[in-house]
N, C-alpha and C positions, 0 to 999 in steps of 0.2 A: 673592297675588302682590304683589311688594314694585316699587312705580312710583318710576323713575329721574328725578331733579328736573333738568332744563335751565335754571334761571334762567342767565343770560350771567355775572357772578360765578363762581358756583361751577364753570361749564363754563369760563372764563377766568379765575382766580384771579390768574394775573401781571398782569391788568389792571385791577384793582379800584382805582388810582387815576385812572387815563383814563378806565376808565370814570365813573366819577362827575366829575371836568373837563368830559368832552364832555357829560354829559348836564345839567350847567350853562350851560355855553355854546355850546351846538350845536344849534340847535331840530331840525336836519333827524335828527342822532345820535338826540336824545331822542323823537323821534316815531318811529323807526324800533326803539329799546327799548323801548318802552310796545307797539308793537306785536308784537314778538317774544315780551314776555310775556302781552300776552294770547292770544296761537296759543298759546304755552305752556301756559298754562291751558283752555285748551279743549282738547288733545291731551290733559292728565291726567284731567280728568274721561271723557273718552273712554276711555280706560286703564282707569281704575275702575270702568267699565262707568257710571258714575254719569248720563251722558249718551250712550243708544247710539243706535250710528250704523253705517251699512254700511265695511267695512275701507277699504272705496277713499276715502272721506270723510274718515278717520284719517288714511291716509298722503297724501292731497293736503295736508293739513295741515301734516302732519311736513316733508312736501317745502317747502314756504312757512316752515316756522320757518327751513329748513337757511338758504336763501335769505337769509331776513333774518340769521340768524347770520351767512353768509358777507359781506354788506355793512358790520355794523357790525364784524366783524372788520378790514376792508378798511382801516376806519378809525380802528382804533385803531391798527393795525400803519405808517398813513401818518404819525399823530402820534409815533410812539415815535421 
């Protein structure tokens, strides 16, 4: 089974200059990035079975990634 990558980048392409601006100058940006990709990373090895865990455990997860997606969305789209 071929595992779907979430890095913020690649899920936001039009935003790969803001995003690296704020994660320059935004400590609150950058700590809320550094933590979307480590959920990131713990939801793939979850995926790959590589670290197993009960489903409900996975998707509290995924739910928490959307989350922080949807904030650092929040604000890049308040910068643009």
């Amino acid at each position: 089974m071929s595992i779907e990558h979430h890095d913020l980048v690649h899920e936001l392409p039009e935003f790969r200059e803001q995003i690296h601006a704020l994660k320059m100058k935004d400590a609150h940006f950058s700590r809320l990035f550094d933590e979307y990709h480590d959920v990131t990373k713990q939801v793939e090895r979850m995926e790959k079975e590589a670290e197993p865990v009960t489903t409900h455990t996975e998707e509290e997860l995924k739910i928490k990634r959307l989350h922080l997606k949807d904030q650092l969305y929040a604000m890049l789209t308040a910068t643009a």
